[in-house]
C-alpha positions in Angstrom: 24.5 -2.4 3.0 20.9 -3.8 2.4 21.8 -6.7 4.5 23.3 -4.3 7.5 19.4 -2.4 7.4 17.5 -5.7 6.9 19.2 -7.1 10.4 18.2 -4.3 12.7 14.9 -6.1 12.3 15.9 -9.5 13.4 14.6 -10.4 17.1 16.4 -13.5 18.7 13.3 -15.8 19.7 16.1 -18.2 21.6 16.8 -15.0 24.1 13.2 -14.4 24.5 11.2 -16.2 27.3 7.3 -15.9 27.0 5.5 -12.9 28.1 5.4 -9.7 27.0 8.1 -7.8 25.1 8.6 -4.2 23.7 11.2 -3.2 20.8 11.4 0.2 19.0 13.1 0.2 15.7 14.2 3.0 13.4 12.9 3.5 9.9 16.1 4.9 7.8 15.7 6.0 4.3 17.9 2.7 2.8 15.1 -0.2 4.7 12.7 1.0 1.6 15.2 0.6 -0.6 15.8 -3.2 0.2 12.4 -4.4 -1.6 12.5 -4.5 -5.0 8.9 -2.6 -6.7 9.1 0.0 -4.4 6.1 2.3 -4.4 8.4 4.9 -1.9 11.3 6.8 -2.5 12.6 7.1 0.7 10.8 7.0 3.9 12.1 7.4 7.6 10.0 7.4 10.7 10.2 4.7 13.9 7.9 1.2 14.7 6.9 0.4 18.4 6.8 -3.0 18.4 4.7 -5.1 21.6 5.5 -9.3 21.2 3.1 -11.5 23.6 5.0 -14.5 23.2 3.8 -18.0 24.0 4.9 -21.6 23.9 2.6 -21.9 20.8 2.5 -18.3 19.0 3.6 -14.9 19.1 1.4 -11.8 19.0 3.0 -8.8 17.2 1.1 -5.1 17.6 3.1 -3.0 15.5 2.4 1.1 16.0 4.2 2.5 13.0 4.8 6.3 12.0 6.2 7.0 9.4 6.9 10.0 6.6 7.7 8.8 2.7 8.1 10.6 -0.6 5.9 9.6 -3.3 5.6 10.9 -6.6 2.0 12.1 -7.6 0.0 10.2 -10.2 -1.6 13.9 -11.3 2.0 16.3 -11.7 4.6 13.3 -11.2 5.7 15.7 -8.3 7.3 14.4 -5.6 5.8 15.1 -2.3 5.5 13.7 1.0 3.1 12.0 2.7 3.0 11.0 7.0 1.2 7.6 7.9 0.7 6.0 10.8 -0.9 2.7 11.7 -1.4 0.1 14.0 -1.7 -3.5 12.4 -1.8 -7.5 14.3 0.3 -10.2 13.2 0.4 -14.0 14.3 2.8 -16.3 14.1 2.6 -19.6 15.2 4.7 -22.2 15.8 4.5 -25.7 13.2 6.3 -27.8 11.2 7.0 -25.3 8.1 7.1 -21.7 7.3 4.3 -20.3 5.4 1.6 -17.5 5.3 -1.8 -18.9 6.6 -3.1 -15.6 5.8 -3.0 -11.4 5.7 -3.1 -11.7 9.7 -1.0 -15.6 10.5 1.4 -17.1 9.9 3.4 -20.1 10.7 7.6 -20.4 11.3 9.3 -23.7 12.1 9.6 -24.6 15.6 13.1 -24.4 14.9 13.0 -21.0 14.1 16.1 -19.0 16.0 15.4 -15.2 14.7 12.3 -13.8 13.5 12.8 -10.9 11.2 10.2 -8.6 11.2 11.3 -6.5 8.5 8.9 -7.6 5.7 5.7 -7.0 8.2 6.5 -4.0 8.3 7.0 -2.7 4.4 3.5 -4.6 4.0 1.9 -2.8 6.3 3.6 0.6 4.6 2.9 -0.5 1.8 -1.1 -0.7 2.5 -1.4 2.5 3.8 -0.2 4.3 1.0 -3.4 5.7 -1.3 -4.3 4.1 -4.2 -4.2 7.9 -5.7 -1.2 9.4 -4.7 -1.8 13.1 -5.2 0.1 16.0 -4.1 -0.8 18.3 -1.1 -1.4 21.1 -3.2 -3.5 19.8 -6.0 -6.2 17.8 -3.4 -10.0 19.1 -3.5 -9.4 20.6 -6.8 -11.9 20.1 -9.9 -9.5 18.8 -12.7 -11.7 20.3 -15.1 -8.8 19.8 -17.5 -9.6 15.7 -17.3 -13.4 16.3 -18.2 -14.3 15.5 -22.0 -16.2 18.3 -23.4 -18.2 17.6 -26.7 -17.0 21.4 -28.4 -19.2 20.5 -31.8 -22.3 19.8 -30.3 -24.1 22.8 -31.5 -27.4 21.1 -31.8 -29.3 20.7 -29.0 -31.1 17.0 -28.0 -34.3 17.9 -29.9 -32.8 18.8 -32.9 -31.2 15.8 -32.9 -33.7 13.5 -32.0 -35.6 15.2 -35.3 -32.6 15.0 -37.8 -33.0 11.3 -39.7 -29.4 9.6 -40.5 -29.2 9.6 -44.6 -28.9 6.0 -44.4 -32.3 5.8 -43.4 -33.7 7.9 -46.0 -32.4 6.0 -48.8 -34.5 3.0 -47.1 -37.7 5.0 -46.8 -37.8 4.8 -50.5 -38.0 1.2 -51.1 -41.4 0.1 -51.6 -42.7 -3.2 -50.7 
């Protein structure tokens, strides 16, 4: 099954001549489920994909909309959340495949299918908030969360006047 949802994301490179081309490409509840740590319960939504390829690189503009279900770090509620982003990738052509950086990376010359699959939970993955909190509870004082000293009945000048014991029993030594 996970192998079945991970290959709708493969693009034949060998097919492809340069210039410019366009793929759309589903997001079904099972592709989240495919990466292991999954912040997302389920997710579904669709990825507009535009690939300026060249004899050297590839330029992938990825438009992606998409609706998960997150649980709520406040009432462990789950809820869900509609994102939608527009990220760059580059891939270049070399001699191995590895991640140059956030934004390039390099695939073997050699390189038959490209699977963009992993691109695309990353960039999910970064729009999520770091605070996951439900619809309902957002913009609401959590007064609850606030520590309250409840046996402060002095106030500050009292208890800048009030001398610790410890210090009295010193006052008495004589020198």
């Amino acid at each position: 099954m996970k192998t079945k949802v991970i290959k709708s994301f493969e693009i034949n490179l060998v097919q492809l001549e340069n210039g410019t081309h366009h793929f759309q490409i589903e997001l079904v509840p099972d592709f989240f489920k495919t990466f292991e740590n999954n912040l997302v319960e389920e997710g579904y939504g669709k990825v507009s994909l535009v690939m300026d390829k060249s004899e050297s690189m590839m330029v992938l503009n990825f438009t992606i909309e998409v609706d998960v279900l997150l649980i709520c770090d406040v009432s462990t509620e789950s809820y869900r959340e509609s994102l939608n982003c527009q990220k760059k990738h580059i891939v270049k052509f070399g001699l191995t495949s590895e991640e140059l950086s956030d934004e390039i990376s390099t695939i073997d010359v050699g390189m038959q299918i490209l699977n963009v699959s992993g691109y695309i939970y990353d960039f999910v993955s970064l729009e999520i908030p770091m605070k996951k909190v439900h619809p309902n509870l957002r913009g609401q004082e959590r007064a609850d969360l606030v520590y309250k000293d409840e046996n402060s009945s002095l106030n500050d000048q009292e208890q800048e006047n009030k001398i610790d014991p410890r210090w009295e029993v010193l006052k008495k030594i004589k020198l």
